[in-house]
C-alpha positions in Angstrom: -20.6 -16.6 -27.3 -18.4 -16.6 -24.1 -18.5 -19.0 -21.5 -19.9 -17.2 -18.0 -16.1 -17.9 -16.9 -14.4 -16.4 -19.7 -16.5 -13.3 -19.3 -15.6 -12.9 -15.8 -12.3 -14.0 -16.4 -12.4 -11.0 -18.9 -14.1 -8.6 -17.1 -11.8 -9.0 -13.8 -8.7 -8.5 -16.2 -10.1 -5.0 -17.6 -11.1 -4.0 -13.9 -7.5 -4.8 -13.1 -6.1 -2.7 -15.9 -8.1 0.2 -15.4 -7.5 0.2 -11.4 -3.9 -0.1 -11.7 -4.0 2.9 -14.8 -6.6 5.1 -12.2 -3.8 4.4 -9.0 -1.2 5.3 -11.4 -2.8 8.9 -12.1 -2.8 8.9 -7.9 -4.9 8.6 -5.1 -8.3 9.9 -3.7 -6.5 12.9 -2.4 -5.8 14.1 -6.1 -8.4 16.2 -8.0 -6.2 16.6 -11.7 -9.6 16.1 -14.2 -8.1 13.3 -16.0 -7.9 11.1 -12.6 -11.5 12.6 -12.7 -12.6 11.4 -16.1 -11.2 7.9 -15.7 -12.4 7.4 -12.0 -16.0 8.1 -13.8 -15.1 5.3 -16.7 -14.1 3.0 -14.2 -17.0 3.6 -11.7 -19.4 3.7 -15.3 -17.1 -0.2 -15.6 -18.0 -1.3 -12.3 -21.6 -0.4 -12.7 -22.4 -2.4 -16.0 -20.2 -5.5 -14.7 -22.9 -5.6 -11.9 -25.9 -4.6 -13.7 -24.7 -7.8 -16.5 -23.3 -9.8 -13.3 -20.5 -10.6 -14.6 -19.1 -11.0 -11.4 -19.6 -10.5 -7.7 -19.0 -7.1 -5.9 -17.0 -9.2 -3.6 -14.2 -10.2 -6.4 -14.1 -6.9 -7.8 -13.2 -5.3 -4.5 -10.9 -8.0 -4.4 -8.7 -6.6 -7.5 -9.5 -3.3 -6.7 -7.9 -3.8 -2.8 -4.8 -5.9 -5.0 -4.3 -3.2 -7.3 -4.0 -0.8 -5.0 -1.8 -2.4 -2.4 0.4 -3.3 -5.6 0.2 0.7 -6.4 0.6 2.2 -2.6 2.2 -0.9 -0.5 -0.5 -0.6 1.9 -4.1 -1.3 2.1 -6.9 1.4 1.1 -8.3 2.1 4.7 -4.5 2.0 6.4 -3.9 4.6 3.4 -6.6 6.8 3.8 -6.4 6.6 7.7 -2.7 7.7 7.3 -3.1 10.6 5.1 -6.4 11.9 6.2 -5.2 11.6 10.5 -1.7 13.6 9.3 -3.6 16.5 7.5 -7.1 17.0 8.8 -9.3 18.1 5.8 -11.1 21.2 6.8 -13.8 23.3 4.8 -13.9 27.3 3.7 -15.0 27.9 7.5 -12.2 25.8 9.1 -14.2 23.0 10.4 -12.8 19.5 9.8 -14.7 17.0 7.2 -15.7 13.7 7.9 -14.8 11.8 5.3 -16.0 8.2 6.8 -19.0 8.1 4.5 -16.5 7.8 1.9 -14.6 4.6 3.0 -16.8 2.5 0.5 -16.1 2.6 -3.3 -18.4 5.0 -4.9 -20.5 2.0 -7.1 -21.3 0.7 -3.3 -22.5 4.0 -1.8 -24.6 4.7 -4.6 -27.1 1.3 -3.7 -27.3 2.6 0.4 
């Protein structure tokens, strides 16, 4: 059996690989089905590496913030502020979305 570090060492490796392979397929403003598929493997990732506690949530929003610096040079909430204030989202009747409640990874809004 594994040593607690050498399972998070492991696990924190894996998270890295599949965040840098979901940034690779694009960011939050793309909606292609296999970004779709593998944002669901890595969210299913993320929730049995806390269910097992392999590691905290604190380190793996660590890599996933690395990984997506490495991917977009700039930091998720500088991104998403960026693209979201230079093309308002708006729905079928024209109003503009709030998309604040979304700032927070999906595995962390799921526990509010």
């Amino acid at each position: 059996m594994k040593s607690e570090y050498l399972a998070r060492a492991d696990f924190l490796r894996e998270l890295r690989k599949l965040t840098t392979e979901l940034y690779a397929l694009g960011d939050f403003t793309e909606e292609g089905p296999k970004r779709q598929r593998h944002e669901a493997r890595l969210n299913g990732f993320i929730d049995a590496g806390l269910l097992l506690e392999a590691c905290s949530r604190g380190d793996m929003q660590e890599v996933i913030d690395q990984c997506h610096f490495e991917a977009f040079g700039e930091s998720r909430a500088d991104r998403r502020e960026r693209l979201t204030t230079d093309a308002p989202s708006k729905n079928d009747e024209g109003a503009v979305i709030d998309w604040d409640q979304f700032d927070s990874p999906t595995f962390e809004r799921s526990k509010k």
